[in-house]
C-alpha positions as CSV (number, residue, x, y, z in Angstrom):
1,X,0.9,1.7,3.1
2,X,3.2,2.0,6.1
3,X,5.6,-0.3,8.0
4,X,3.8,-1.3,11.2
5,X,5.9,-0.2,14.7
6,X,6.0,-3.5,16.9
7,X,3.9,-3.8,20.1
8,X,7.4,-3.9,22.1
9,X,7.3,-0.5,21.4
10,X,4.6,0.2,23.8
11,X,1.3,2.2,23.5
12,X,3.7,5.8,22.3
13,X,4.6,3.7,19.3
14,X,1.5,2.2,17.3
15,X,1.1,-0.5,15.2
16,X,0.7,0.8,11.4
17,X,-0.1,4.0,10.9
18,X,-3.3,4.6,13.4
19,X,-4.9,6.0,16.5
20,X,-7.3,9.3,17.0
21,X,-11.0,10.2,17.6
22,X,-13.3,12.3,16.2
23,X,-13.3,12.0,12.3
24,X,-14.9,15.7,10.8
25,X,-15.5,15.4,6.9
26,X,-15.8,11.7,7.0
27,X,-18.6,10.7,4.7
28,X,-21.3,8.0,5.8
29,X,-22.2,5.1,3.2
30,X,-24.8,2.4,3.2
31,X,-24.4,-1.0,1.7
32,X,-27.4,-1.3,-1.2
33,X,-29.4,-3.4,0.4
34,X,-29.9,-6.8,-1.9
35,X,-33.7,-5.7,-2.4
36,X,-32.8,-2.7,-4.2
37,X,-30.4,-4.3,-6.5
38,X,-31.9,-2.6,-9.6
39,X,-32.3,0.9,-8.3
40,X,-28.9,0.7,-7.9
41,X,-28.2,-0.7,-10.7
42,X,-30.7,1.9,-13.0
43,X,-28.3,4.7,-10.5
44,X,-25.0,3.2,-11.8
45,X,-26.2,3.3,-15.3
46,X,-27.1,6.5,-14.9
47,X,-23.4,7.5,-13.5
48,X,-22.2,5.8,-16.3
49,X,-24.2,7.8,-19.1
50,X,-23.4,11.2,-17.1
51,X,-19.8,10.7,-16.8
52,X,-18.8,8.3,-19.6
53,X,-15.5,9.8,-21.5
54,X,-15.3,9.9,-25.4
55,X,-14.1,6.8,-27.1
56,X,-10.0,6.9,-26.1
57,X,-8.9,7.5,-30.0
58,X,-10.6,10.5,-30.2
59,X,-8.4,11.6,-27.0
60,X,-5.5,11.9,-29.0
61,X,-3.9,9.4,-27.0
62,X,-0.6,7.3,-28.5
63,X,-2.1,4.4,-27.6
64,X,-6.0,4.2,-27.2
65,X,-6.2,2.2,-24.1
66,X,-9.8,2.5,-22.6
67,X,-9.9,4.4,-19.9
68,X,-11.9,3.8,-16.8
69,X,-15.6,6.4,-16.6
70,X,-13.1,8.9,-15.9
71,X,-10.2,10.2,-14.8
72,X,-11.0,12.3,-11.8
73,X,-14.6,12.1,-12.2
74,X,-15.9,14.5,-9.4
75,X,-18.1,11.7,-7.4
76,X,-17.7,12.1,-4.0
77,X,-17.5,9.1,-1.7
78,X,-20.6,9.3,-0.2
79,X,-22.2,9.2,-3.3
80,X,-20.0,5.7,-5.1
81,X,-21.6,2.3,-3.3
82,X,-21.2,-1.6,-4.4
83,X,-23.6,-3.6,-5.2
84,X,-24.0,-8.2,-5.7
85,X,-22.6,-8.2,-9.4
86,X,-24.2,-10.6,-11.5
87,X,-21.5,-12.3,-13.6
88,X,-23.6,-13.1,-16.7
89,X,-23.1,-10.8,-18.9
90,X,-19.9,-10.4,-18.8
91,X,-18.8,-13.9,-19.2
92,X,-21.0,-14.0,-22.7
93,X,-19.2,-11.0,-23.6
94,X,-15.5,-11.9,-23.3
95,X,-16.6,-15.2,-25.1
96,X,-17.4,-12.7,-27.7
97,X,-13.9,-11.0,-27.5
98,X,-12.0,-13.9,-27.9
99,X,-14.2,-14.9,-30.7
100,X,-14.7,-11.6,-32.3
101,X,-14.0,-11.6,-36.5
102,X,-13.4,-8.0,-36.8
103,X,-11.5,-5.3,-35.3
104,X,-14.8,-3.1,-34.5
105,X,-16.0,-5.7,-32.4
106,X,-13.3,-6.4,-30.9
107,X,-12.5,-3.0,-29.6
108,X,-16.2,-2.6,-28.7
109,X,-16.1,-5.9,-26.6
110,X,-12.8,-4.9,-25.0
111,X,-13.9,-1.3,-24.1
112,X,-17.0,-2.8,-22.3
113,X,-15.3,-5.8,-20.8
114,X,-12.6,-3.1,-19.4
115,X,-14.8,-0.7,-18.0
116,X,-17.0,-3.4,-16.4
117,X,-13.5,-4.9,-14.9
118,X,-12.9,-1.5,-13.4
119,X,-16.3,-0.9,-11.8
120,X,-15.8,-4.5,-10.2
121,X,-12.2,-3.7,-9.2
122,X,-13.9,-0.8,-7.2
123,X,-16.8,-2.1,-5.9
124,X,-14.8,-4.9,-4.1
125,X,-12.3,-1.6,-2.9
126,X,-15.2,0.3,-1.7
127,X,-16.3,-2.7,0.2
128,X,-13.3,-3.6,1.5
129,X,-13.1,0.0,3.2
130,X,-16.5,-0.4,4.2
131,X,-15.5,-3.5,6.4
132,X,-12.3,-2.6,7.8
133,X,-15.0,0.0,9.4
134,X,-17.0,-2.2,10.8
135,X,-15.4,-5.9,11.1
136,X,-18.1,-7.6,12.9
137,X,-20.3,-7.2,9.6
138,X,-21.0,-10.9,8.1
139,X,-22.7,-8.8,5.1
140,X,-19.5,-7.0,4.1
141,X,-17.3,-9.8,4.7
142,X,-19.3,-12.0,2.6
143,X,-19.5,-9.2,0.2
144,X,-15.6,-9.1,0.4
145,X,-15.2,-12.5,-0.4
146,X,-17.9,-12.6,-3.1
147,X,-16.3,-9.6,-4.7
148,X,-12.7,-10.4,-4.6
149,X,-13.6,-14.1,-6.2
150,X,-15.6,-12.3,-8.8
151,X,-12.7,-9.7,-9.7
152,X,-10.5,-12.6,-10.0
153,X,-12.3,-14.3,-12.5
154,X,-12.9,-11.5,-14.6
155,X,-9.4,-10.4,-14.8
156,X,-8.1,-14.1,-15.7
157,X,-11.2,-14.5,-18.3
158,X,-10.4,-10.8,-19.5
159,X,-6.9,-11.7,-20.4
160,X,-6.9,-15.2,-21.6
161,X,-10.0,-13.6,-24.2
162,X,-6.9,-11.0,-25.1
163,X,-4.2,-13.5,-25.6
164,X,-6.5,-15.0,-27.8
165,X,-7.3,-12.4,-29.9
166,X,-3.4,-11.5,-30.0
167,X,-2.8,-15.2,-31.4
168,X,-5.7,-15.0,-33.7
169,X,-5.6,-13.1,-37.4
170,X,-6.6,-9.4,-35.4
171,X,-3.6,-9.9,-33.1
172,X,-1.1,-7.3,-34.6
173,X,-4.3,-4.8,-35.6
174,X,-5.2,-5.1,-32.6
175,X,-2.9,-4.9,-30.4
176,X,-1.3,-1.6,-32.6
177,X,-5.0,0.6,-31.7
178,X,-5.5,-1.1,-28.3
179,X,-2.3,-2.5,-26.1
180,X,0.9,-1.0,-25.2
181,X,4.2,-2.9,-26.3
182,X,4.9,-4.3,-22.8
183,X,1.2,-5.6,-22.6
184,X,1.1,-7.3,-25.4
185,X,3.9,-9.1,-24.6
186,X,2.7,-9.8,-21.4
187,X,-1.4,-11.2,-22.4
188,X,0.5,-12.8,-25.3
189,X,2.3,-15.4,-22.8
190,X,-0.7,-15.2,-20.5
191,X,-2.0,-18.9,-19.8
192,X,-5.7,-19.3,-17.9
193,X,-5.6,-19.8,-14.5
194,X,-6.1,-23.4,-13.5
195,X,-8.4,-24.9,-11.1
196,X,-6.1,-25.2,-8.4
197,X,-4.6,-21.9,-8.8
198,X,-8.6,-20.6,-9.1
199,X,-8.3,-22.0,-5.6
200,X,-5.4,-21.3,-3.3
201,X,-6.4,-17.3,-4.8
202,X,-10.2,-18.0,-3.8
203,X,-8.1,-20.2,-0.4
204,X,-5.8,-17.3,0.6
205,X,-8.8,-14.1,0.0
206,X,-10.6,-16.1,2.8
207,X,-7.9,-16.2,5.4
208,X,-6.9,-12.8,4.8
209,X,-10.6,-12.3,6.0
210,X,-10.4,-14.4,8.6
211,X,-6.7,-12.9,10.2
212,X,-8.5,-9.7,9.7
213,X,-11.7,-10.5,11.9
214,X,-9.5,-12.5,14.3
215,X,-7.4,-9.3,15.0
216,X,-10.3,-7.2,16.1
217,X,-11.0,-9.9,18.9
218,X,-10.3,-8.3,22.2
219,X,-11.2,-11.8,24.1
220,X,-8.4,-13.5,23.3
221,X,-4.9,-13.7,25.2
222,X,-1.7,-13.0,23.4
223,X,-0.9,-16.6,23.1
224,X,-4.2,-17.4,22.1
225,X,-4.3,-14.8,19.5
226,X,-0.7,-16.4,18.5
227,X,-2.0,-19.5,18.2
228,X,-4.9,-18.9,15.9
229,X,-2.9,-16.1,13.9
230,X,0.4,-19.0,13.5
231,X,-2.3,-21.6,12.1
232,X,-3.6,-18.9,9.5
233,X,-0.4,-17.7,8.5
234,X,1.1,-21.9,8.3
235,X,-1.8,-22.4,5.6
236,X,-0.9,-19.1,3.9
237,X,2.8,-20.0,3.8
238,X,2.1,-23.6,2.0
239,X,-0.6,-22.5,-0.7
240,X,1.6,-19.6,-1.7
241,X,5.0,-22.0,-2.7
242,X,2.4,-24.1,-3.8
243,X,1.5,-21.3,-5.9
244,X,4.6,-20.4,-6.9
245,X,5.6,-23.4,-7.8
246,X,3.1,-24.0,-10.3
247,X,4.0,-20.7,-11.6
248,X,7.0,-21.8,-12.3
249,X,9.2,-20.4,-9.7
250,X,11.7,-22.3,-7.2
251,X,10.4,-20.2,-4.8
252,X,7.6,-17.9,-3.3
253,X,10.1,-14.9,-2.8
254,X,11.2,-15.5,-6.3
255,X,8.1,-15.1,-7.6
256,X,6.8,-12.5,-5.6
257,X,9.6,-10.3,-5.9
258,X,9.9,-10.6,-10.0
259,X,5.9,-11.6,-11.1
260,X,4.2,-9.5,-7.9
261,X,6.2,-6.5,-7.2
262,X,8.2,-6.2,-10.3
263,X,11.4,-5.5,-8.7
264,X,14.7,-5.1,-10.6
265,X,16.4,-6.4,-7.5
266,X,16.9,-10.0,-6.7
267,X,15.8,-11.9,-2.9
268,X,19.4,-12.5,-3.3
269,X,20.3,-8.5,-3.1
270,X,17.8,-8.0,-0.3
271,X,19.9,-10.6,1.7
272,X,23.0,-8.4,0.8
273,X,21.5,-5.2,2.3
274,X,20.0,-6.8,5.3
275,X,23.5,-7.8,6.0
276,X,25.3,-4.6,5.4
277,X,22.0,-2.9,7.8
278,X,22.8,-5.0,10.6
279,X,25.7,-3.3,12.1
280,X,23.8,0.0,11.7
281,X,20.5,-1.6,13.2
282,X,21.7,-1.8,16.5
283,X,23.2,1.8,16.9
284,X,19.5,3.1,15.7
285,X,17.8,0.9,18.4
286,X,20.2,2.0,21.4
287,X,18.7,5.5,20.4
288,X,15.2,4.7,20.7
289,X,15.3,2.8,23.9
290,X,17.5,5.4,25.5
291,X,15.0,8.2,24.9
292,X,12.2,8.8,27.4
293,X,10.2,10.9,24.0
294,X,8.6,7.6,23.2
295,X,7.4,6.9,26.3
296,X,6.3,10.3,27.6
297,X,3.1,11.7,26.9
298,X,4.0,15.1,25.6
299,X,0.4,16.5,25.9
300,X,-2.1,17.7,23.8
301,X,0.3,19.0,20.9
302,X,0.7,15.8,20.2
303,X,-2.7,14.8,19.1
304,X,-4.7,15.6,16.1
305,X,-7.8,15.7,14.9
306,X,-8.9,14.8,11.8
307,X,-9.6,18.2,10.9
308,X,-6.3,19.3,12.0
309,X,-4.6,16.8,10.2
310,X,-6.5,17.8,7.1
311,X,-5.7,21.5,7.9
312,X,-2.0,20.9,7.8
313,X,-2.3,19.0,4.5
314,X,-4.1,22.1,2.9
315,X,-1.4,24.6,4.7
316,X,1.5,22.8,3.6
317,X,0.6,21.7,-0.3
318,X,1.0,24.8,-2.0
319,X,5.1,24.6,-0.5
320,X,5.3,21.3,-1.7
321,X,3.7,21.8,-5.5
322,X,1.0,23.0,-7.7
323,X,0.2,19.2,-7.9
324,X,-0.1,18.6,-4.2
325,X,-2.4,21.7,-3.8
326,X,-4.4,20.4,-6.3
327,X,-4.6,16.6,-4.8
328,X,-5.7,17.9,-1.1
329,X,-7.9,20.4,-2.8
330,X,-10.1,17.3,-4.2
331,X,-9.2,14.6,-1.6
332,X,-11.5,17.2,1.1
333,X,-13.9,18.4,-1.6
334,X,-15.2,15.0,-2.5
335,X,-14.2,13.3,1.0
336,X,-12.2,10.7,-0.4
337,X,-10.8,9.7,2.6
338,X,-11.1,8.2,6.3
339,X,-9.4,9.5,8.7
340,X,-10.6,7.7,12.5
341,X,-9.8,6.6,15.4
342,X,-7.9,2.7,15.6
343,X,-10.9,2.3,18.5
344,X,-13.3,3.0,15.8
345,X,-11.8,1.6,12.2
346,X,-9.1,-1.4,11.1
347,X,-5.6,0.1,12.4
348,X,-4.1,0.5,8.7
349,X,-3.2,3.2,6.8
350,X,-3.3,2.6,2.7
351,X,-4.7,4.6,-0.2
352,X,-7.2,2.5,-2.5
353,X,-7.6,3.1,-6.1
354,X,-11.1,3.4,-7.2
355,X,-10.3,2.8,-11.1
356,X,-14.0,3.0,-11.9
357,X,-13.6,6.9,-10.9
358,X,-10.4,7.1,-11.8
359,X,-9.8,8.5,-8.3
360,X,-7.7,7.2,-4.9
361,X,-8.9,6.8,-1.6
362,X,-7.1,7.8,1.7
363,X,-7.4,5.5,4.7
364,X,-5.7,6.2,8.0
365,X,-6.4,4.9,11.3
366,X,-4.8,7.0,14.1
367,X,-3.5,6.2,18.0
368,X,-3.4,10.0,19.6
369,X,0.4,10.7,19.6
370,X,3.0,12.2,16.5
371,X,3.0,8.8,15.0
372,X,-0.7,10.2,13.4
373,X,1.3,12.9,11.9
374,X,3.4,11.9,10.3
375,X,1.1,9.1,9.1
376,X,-1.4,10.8,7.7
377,X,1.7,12.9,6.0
378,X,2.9,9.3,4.4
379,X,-0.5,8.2,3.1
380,X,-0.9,11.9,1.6
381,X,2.4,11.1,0.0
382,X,0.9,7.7,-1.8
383,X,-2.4,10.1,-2.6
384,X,-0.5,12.3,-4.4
385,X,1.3,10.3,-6.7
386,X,-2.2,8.6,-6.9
387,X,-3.7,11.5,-7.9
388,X,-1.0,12.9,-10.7
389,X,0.6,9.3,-12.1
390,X,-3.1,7.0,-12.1
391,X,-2.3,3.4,-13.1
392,X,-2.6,3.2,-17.4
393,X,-3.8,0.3,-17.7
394,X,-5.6,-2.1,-14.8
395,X,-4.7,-5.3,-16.6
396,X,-1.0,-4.1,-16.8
397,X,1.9,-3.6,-14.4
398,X,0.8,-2.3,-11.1
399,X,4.1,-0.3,-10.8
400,X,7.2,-0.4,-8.6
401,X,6.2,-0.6,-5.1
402,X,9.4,0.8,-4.0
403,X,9.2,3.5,-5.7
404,X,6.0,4.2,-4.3
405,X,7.4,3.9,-0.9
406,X,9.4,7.3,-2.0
407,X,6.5,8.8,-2.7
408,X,5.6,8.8,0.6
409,X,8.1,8.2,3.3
410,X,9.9,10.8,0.9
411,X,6.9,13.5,1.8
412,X,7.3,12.6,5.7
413,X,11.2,13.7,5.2
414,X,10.2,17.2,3.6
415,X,7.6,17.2,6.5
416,X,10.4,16.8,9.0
417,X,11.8,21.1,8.4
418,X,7.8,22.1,9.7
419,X,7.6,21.1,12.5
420,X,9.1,24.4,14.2
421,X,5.6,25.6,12.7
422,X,3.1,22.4,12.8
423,X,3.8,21.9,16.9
424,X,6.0,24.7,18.2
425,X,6.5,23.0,22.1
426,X,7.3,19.6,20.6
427,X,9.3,20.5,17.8
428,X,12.2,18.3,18.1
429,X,10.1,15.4,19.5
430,X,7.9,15.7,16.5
431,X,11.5,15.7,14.4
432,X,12.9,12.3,16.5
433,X,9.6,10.8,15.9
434,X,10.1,11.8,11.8
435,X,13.6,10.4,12.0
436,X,12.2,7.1,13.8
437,X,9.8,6.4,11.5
438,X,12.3,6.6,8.4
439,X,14.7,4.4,10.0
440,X,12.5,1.9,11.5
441,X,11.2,1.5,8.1
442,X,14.9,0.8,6.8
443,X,15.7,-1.8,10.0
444,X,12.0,-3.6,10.1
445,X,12.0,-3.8,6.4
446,X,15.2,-5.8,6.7
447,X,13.9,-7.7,9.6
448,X,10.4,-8.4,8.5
449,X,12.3,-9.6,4.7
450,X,14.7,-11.5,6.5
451,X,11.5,-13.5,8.7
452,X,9.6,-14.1,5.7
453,X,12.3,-15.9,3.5
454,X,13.5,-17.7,6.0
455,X,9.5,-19.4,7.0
456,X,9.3,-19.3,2.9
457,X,12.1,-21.5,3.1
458,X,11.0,-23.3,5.6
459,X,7.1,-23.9,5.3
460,X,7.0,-26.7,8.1
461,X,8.1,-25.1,10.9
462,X,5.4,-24.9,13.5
463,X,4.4,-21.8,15.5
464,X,6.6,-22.0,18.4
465,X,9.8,-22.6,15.5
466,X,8.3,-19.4,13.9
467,X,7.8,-17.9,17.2
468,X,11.6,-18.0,17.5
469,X,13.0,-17.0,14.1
470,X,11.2,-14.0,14.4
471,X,13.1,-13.3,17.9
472,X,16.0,-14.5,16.6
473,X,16.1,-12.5,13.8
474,X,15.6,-9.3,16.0
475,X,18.4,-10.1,18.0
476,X,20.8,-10.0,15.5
477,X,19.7,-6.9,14.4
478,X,19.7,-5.6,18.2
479,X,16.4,-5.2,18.8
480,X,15.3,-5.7,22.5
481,X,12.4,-8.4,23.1
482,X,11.4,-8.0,26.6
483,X,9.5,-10.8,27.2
484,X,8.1,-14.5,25.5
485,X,4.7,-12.3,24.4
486,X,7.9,-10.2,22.5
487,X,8.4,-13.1,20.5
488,X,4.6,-12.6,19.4
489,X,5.0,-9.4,17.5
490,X,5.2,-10.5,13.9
491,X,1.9,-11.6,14.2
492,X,0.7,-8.0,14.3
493,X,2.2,-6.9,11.2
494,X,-0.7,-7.1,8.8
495,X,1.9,-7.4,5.8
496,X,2.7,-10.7,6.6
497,X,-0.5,-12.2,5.9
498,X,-1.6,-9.6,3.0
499,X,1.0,-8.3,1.4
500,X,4.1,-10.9,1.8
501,X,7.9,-9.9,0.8
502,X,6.0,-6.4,0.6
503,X,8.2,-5.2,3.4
504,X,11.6,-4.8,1.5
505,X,10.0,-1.7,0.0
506,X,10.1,0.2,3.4
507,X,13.8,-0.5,3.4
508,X,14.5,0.3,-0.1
509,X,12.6,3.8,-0.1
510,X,13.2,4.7,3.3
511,X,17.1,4.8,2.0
512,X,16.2,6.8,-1.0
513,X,13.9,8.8,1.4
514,X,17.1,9.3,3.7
515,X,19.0,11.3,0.8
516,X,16.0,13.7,0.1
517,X,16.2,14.8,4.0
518,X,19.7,15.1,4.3
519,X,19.4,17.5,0.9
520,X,16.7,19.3,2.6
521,X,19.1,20.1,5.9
522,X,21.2,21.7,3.5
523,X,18.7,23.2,0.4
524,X,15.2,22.5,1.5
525,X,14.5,23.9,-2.1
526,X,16.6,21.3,-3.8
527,X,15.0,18.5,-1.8
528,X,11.4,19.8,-3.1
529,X,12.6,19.9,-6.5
530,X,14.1,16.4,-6.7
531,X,11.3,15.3,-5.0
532,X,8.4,16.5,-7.1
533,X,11.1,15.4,-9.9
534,X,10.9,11.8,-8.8
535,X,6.9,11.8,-8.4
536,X,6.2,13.5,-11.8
537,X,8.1,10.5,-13.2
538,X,5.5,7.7,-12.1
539,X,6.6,4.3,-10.7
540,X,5.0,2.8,-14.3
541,X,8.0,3.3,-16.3
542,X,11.3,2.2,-14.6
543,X,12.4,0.0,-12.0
544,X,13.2,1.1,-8.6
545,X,17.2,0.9,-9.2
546,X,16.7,2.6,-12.7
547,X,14.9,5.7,-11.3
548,X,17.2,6.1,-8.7
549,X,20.0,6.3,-11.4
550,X,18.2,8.9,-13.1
551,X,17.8,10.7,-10.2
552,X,21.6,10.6,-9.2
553,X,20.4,8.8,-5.9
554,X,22.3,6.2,-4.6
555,X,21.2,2.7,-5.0
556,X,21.6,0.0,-2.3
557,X,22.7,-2.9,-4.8
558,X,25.7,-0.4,-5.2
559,X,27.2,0.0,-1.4
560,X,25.0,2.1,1.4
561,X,25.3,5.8,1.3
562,X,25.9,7.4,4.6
563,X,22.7,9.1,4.6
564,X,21.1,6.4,7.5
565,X,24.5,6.9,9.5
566,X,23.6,10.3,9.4
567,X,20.0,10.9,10.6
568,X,21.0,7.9,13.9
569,X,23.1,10.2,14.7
570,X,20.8,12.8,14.5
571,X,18.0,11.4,16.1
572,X,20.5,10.7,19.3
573,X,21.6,14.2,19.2
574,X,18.1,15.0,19.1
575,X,17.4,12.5,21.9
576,X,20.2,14.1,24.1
577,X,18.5,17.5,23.8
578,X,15.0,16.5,24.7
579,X,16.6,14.7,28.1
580,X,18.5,17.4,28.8
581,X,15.6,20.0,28.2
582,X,13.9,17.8,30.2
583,X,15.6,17.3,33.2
584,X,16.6,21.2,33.9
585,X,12.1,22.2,33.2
């Protein structure tokens, strides 16, 4: 994903990650129709059979996790598809699993189970990018709904079966051929889902849904929109501490932070940095709002197509790596990705994993200026690690968001030495806009943290409180808000309803992401190495804080580096230049 840029901004700076027309390459799907369930399903059987992998122990893996059909199974996108999944058999068959007598069964029962968790998993991927294509579909955002509830269920029946074969007589044989360590310890303390939690999960999907239709509504004012959007996010704020709570957790950034994200950093240690960034905050928005570069249009250069964008991903992989050749190589083959205009699709950029096909997905919406560069640069970023590091098992850890934040704002920062090639006449506009977008993830990621525990801590304040503590929280951080519909702008920050205390990553990998580009001014071969270093190692194995050890980057918990100091002061130099180059054309 990638940190929205607020509306104040104006139409140079986008939203998330969007804007751009014509889409070359991108594939066309249709929804199944209901009437032809089984043809699709006889097709997905048939998929299955033609790409089904040998049992995982005869792999030769350590530990003989089953895998999804494939790992890079070679289906292009316009060939996968979703389709109603009928529950039935799978809820006999994990009744099975937790009841099994013998190993054999067992295994057998959990293979199936898995593999039928992962095509679900997809399916409800697949038709969640199907929708964010076309929002005013009641099929697909039923079929969102539907799916999401269903994939829920499974995965709580899947691993309260599990725990009870790990407390049953099979539990140590099984969990020696089957789980990894950390798994088993996990499923082992894993407790069902009750029927209020079933609830506020099945409560907050449909929200999402509707803060999702409500934002592709061009009939509504901005305080109308804020109105609507405050009342969505209100309900979302109260079921999630409710959740938490009965989660045991004080708190719903406690328990995001530690059972969500996994971080190996406390709410407490995000306070800390938001308070040591807010000195630097202000210095970083005096550069942006003294520089005309975001609010000229700088012509032509600065728009891309799709297949422009896609020609500077296959130009510039093979001097990244081997890996990244490889990744962008398959990403066009089998058009695993959609590239389109914001006019035309959601505006969000993310990459999907499609576990069934053991495959990710690239999604980018674009607005017509550099901020689509450097985008679709930053999604490519999450598709590579996506590609070389895929998830080992579903029902596991989902990784360390922060360090997947590296992955990608850490690409845009190798980006940022191209540009003299990429765009020639707009070469150090192109490198402001890089600079920008790295600290505006640093300074919005503390902003957006900051907003979201202090509503978190306060779940009854009403809009026009919330309104408020948003502005107020800019201001300290000395961020202009030009007027009341100013005080609006959290409420286009998808994160907040989707993906909440999400946005602390920005700021953690945008400083690690800081050090890589300061390397690269001075050995852009260095930079590259430490990068692809850091990728290769995964986001599955060690906390944020850990890796950065490893790496010999500096870690936030332990005092800012100067490396944000450093690229302000760049970007005003920068800055100074373009005016200056401007005013004597």
């Amino acid at each position: 994903m990638k940190p929205m840029k607020g509306k104040l901004l104006c139409a140079a700076l986008a939203l998330l990650l969007f804007l751009q027309t014509g889409c070359a390459g991108q594939q066309s799907r249709e929804t199944v129709p209901v009437g032809n369930l089984q043809e699709s399903v006889d097709l997905l059987t048939e998929e299955l059979e033609a790409l089904d992998a040998p049992p995982a122990q005869d792999l030769g893996l350590p530990v003989p996790a089953p895998e999804p059909v494939a790992y890079h199974a070679g289906v292009d996108y316009a060939d996968m598809g979703w389709y109603p999944y009928d529950m039935t058999e799978f809820t006999r068959r994990v009744q099975e699993l937790a009841q099994a007598a013998d190993l054999e069964t067992a295994g057998e029962e959990y293979q199936w189970l898995y593999r039928q968790y992962a095509l679900l998993a997809t399916m409800g991927q697949l038709a969640w990018i199907e929708y964010y294509a076309d929002v005013n579909s009641q099929e697909l955002y039923d079929a969102c709904q539907t799916l999401d509830g269903q994939a829920n269920t499974a995965l709580d029946s899947l691993r309260t079966a599990l725990s009870q074969v790990l407390a049953g007589p099979l539990g140590e044989e099984f969990s020696a051929v089957w789980l990894e360590d950390e798994l088993t310890e996990a499923l082992a303390e894993y407790q069902q889902m009750g029927d209020r939690e079933s609830e506020i999960i099945a409560r907050e999907s449909e929200l999402q849904l509707e803060y999702n239709r409500l934002m592709a509504r061009d009939d509504l004012s901005a305080p109308e929109l804020n109105s609507a959007a405050g009342k969505i996010f209100q309900e979302l704020v109260q079921i999630r501490n409710e959740f938490a709570s009965l989660q045991g957790y004080e708190s719903f950034p406690a328990y995001a932070y530690e059972a969500y994200y996994g971080r190996d950093y406390t709410p407490e240690d995000a306070a800390a940095l938001c308070q040591a960034i807010k000195p630097l905050a202000g210095e970083y928005f005096q550069a942006v709002y003294s520089s005309s570069v975001f609010w000229d249009y700088l012509g032509p250069d600065a728009e891309f197509s799709t297949e422009e964008l896609m020609s500077i991903l296959r130009n510039y992989a093979p001097a990244i790596s081997p890996e990244a050749v490889e990744a962008q190589a398959y990403l066009e083959e089998h058009g695993l990705y959609l590239i389109e205009s914001s006019d035309w699709i959601m505006p969000l950029g993310f990459v999907a994993d499609l576990y069934f096909y053991g495959d990710p997905f690239l999604y980018n919406s674009l607005y017509g200026n550099l901020y689509d560069l450097s985008s679709t640069v930053h999604e490519f970023g999450h598709y590579v690690d996506a590609y070389c590091n895929p998830r080992p098992n579903i029902l596991g850890s989902a990784g360390s968001y922060d360090i997947f934040e590296i992955h990608s704002t850490g690409m845009e920062a190798l980006f940022y030495g191209w540009y003299d090639e990429i765009c020639p006449s707009i070469a150090d506009a192109a490198r402001i806009f890089c600079l920008d977008n790295l600290l505006y993830g640093v300074v919005s990621g503390c902003i957006l943290d900051e907003f979201q525990q202090y509503v978190y801590a306060n779940p009854d304040l009403s809009i026009n409180e919330i309104n408020q503590a948003y502005a107020d929280i800019c201001q300290e951080y000395g961020m202009p808000l030009w007027s009341q519909e100013s005080y609006y702008d959290w409420m286009y920050i998808s994160h907040n309803f989707e993906s909440p205390l999400y946005y602390i990553s920005y700021a953690a990998s945008g400083l690690a992401s800081l050090q890589i580009w300061e390397l690269a001014e001075t050995d852009r071969q260095a930079a590259l190495e430490l990068y692809m270093d850091l990728l290769r190692q995964g986001a599955f194995d060690m906390g944020y804080c850990e890796l950065l050890e490893e790496m010999g980057l500096s870690v936030f918990s332990n005092g800012l580096d100067g490396s944000f100091q450093t690229a302000c002061d760049r970007m005003e130099e920068l800055s100074l230049a373009y005016e200056q180059a401007k005013a004597a054309a």
